[in-house]
MARMARNU-363893 format. One record per residue (C-alpha): residue in three letters; residue number from 1; z, y negated, x negated. Coordinates in Angstrom, 2 decimals, decimal comma. Layout:
<sites>
[site ala; NUM; [Z; Y; X]]
...
</sites>
This chain:
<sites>
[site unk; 1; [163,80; -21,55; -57,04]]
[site unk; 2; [165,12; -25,20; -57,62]]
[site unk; 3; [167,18; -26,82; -55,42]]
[site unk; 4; [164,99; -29,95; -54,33]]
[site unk; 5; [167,13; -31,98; -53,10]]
[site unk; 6; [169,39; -32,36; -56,32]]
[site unk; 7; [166,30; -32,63; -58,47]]
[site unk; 8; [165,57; -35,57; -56,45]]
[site unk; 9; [168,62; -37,38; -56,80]]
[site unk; 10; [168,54; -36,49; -60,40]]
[site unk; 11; [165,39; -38,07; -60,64]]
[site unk; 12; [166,38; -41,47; -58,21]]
[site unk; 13; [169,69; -41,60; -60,64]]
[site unk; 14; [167,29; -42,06; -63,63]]
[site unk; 15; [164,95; -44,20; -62,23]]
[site unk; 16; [162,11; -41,95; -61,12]]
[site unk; 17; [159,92; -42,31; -58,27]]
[site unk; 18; [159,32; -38,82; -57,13]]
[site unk; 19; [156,97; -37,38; -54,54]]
[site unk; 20; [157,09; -34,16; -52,69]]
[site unk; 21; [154,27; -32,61; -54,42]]
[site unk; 22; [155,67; -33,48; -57,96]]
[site unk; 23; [158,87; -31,37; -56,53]]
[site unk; 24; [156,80; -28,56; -55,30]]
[site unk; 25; [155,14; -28,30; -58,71]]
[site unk; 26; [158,26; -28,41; -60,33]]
[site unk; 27; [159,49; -25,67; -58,22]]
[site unk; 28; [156,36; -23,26; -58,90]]
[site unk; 29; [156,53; -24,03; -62,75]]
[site unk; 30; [159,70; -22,82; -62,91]]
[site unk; 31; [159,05; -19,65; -60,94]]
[site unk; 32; [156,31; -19,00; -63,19]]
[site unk; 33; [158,54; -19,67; -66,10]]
[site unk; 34; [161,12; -17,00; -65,30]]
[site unk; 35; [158,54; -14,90; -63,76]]
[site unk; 36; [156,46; -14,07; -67,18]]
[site unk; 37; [159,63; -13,97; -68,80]]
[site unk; 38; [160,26; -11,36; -67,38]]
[site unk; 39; [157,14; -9,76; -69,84]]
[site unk; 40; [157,56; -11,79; -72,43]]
[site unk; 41; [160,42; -14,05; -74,22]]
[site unk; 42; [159,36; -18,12; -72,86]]
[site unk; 43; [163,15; -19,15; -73,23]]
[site unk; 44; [166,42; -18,20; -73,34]]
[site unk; 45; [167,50; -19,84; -70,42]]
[site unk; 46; [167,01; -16,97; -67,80]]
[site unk; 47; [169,42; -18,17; -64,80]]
[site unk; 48; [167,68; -20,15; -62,28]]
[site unk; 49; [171,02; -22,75; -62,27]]
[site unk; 50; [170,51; -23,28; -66,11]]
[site unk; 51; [166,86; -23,40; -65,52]]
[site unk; 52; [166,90; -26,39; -62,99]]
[site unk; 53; [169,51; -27,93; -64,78]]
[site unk; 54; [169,22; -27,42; -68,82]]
[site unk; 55; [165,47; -27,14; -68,66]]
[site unk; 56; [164,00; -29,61; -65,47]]
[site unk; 57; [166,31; -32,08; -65,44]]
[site unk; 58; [166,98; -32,19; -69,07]]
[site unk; 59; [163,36; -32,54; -69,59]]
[site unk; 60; [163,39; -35,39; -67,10]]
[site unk; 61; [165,74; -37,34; -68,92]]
[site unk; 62; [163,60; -38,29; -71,67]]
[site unk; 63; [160,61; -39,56; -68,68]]
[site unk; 64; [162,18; -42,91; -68,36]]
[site unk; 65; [161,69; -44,26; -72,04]]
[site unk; 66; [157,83; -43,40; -71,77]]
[site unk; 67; [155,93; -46,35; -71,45]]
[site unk; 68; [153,57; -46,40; -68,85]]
[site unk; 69; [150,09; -45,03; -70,07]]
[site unk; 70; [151,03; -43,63; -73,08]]
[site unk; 71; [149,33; -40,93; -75,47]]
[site unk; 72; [152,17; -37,96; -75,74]]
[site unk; 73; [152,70; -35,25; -77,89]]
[site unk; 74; [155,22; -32,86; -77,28]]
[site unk; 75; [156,04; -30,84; -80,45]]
[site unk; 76; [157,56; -27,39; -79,98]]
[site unk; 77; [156,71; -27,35; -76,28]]
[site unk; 78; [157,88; -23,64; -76,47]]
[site unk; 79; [157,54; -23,15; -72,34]]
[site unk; 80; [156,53; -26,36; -71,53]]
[site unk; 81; [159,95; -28,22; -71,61]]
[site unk; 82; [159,87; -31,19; -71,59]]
[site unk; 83; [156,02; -31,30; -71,92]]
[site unk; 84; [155,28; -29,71; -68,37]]
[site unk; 85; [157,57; -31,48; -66,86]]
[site unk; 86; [156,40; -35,11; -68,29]]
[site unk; 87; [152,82; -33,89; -66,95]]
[site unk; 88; [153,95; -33,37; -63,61]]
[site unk; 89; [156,13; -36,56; -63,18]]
[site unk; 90; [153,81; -39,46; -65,19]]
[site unk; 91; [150,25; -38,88; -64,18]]
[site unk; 92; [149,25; -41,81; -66,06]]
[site unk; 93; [150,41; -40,23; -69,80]]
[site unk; 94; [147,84; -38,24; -71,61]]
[site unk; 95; [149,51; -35,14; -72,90]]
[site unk; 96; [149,24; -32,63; -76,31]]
[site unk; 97; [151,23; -29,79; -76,89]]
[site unk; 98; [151,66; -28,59; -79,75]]
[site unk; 99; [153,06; -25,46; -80,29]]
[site unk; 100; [153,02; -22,87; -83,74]]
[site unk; 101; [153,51; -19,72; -80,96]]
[site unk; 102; [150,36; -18,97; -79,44]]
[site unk; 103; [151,33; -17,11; -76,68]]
[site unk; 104; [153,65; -19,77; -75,62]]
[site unk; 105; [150,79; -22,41; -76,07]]
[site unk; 106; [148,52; -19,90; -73,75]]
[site unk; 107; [151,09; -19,65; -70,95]]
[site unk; 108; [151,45; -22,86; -70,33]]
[site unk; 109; [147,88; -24,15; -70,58]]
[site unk; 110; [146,59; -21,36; -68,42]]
[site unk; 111; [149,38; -22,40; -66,17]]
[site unk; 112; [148,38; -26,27; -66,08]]
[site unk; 113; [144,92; -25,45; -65,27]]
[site unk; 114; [146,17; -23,01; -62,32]]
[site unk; 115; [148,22; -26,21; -61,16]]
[site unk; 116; [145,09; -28,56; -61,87]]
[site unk; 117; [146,63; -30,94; -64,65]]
[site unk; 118; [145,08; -31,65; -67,48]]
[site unk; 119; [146,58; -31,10; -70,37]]
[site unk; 120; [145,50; -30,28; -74,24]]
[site unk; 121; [146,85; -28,25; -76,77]]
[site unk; 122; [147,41; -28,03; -80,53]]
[site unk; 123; [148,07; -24,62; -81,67]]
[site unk; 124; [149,47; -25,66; -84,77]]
[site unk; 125; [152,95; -26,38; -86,69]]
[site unk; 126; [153,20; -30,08; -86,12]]
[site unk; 127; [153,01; -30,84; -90,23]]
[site unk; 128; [149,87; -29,27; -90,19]]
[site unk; 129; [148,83; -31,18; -87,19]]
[site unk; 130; [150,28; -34,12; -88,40]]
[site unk; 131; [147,89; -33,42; -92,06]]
[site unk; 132; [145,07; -33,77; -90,12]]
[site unk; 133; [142,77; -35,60; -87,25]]
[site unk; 134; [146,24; -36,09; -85,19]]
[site unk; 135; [147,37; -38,16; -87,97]]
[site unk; 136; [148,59; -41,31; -87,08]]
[site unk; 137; [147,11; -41,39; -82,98]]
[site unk; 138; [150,20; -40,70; -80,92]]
[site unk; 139; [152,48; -43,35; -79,10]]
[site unk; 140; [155,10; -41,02; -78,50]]
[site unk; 141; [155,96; -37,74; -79,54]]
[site unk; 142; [158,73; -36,07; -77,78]]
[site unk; 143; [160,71; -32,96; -79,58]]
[site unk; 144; [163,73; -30,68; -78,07]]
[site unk; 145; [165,42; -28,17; -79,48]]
[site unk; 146; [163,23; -28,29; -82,44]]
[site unk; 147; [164,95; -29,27; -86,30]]
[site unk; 148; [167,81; -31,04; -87,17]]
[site unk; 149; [166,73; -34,89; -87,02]]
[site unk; 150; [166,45; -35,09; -90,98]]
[site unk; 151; [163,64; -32,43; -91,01]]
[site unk; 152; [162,51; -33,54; -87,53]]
[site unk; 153; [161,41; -37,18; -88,57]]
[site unk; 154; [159,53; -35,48; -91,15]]
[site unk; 155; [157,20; -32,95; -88,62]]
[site unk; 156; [156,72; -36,03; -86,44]]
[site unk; 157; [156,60; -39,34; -87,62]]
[site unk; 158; [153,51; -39,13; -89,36]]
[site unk; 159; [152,08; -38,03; -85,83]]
[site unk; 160; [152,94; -41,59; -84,64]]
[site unk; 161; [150,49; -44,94; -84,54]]
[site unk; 162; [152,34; -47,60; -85,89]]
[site unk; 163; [154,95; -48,97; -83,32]]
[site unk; 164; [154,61; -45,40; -81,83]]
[site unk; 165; [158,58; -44,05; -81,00]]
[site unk; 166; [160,02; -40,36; -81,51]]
[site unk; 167; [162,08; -39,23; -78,46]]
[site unk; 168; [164,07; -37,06; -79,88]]
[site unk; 169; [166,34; -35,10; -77,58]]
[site unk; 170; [169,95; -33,72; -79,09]]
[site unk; 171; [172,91; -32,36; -77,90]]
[site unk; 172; [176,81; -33,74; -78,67]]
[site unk; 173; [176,02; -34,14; -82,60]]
[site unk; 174; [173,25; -36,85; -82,61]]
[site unk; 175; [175,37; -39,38; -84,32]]
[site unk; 176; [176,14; -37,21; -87,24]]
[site unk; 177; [172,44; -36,57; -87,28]]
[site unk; 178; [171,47; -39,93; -87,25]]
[site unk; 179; [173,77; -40,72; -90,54]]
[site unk; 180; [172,14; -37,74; -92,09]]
[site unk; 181; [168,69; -39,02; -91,63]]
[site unk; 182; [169,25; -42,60; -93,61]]
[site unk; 183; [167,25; -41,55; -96,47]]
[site unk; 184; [164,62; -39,57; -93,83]]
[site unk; 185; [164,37; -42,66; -92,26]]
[site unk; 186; [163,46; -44,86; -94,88]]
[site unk; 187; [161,30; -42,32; -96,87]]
[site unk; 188; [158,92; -41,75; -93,65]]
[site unk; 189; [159,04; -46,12; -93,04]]
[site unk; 190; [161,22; -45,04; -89,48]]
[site unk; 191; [164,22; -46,87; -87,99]]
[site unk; 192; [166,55; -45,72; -85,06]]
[site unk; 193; [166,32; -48,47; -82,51]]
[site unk; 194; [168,23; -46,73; -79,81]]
[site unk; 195; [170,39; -43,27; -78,51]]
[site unk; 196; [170,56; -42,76; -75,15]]
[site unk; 197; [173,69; -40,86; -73,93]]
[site unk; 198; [173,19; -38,83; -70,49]]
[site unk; 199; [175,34; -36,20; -68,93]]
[site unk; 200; [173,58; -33,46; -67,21]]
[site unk; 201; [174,83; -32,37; -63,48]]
[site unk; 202; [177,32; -29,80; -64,62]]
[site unk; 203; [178,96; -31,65; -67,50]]
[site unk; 204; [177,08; -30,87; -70,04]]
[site unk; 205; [176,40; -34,28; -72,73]]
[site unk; 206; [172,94; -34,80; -74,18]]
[site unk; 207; [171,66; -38,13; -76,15]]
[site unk; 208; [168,06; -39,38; -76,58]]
[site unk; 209; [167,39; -40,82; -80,07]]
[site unk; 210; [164,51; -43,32; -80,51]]
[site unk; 211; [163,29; -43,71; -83,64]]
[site unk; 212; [160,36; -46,32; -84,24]]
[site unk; 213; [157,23; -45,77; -86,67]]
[site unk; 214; [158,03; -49,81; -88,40]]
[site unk; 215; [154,98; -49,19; -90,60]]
[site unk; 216; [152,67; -46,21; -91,65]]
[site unk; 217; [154,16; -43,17; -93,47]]
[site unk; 218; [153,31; -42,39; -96,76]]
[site unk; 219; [150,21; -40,10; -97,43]]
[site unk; 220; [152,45; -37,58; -99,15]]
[site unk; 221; [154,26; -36,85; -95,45]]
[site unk; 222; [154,95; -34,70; -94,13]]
[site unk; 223; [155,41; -32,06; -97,16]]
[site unk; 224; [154,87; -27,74; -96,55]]
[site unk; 225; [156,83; -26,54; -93,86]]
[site unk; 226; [158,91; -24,31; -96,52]]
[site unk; 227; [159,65; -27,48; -98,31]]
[site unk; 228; [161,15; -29,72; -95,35]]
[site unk; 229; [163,63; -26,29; -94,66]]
[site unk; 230; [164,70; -25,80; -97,95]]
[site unk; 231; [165,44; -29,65; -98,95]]
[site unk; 232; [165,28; -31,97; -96,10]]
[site unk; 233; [164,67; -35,69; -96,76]]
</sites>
């Protein structure tokens, strides 16, 4: 399914230490991946080059500003990109998905278990999660493909412990995001400490926005999903 041997460099190139067993498991997610969505939509990345490229390796690129132990949620997992992947390359993170689709959420726990990692999941919309006992208990939460960064600070900052960091991961645009989230930013007590700029084996540009928790967000974050669509902070 994946060619191995590039997924390795990839992975050396960022820093990785990488086993043959993590590549294996990489390899059999993926097949499952684009074998159940065959029944059911998972993602819209359907050829196996895009697949190794814009969904394992791009969900590789955010491993290397985890630090080492940390609690993870991955908001949106969708198929399990990145959040599968993190699992399988940093045994020593604890990882939550959370995910509003259940079937999604099902698929990839059921497949975790079949692989033997542990992982839990959150079958919620991450402001709900975020309104309740997740509140506040994360050190990082990673997103992709999920909101515009205005909105997105919003569904996961108040996930965060104090200190705690978003990784958020965006395409070309991130610096016009990032000076569209000033008033996001200071509204949810949030600064951007860092973007990471990467460019995927075929060309394609991606950046990695960190965005630090500086103190705890205000009790009236994050507001009704409906709310953060219609007028983002």
């Amino acid at each position: 399914m994946i060619n191995k041997e590039k997924v390795a460099a990839w992975a050396e190139s960022l820093g990785l230490k990488v086993s043959e067993k993590m590549l294996n498991d990489l390899d059999a997610y993926a097949e499952e991946v684009v074998r159940t969505n065959e029944m059911f939509n998972l993602t819209a990345i359907r050829d196996p080059d895009d697949m190794e490229i814009k969904n394992i390796m791009d969900s590789m690129s955010v491993i290397p500003f985890i630090p080492e132990g940390a609690k993870v949620a991955d908001v949106g997992t969708g198929a399990g990109f990145p959040g599968m992947v993190i699992r399988i390359m940093r045994p020593d993170i604890s990882l939550t998905l959370i995910e509003a689709t259940d079937k999604k959420l099902r698929f990839v726990l059921k497949t975790a278990e079949r692989m033997e990692y542990t992982v839990s999941g959150c079958h919620l919309r991450s402001e709900d999660a975020a309104r309740g006992d997740m509140r506040g208990s994360f050190d990082v939460v990673t997103a992709r493909a999920v909101a515009a960064l205005p909105s997105l600070l919003e569904y996961t900052l108040p996930l965060l412990r104090k200190g705690g960091k978003l990784l958020a991961m965006k395409g070309p645009s991130a610096q016009e995001e990032i000076e569209a989230s000033v008033n996001a930013l200071k509204e949810l007590n949030g600064k951007v400490e860092a973007v990471h700029s990467i460019t995927l084996p075929g060309g394609d540009s991606r950046a990695i926005i960190e965005a630090v928790l500086e103190r705890d967000c205000p009790s009236r974050y994050p507001r009704a999903s409906k709310n953060i669509r219609k007028d983002p902070l």
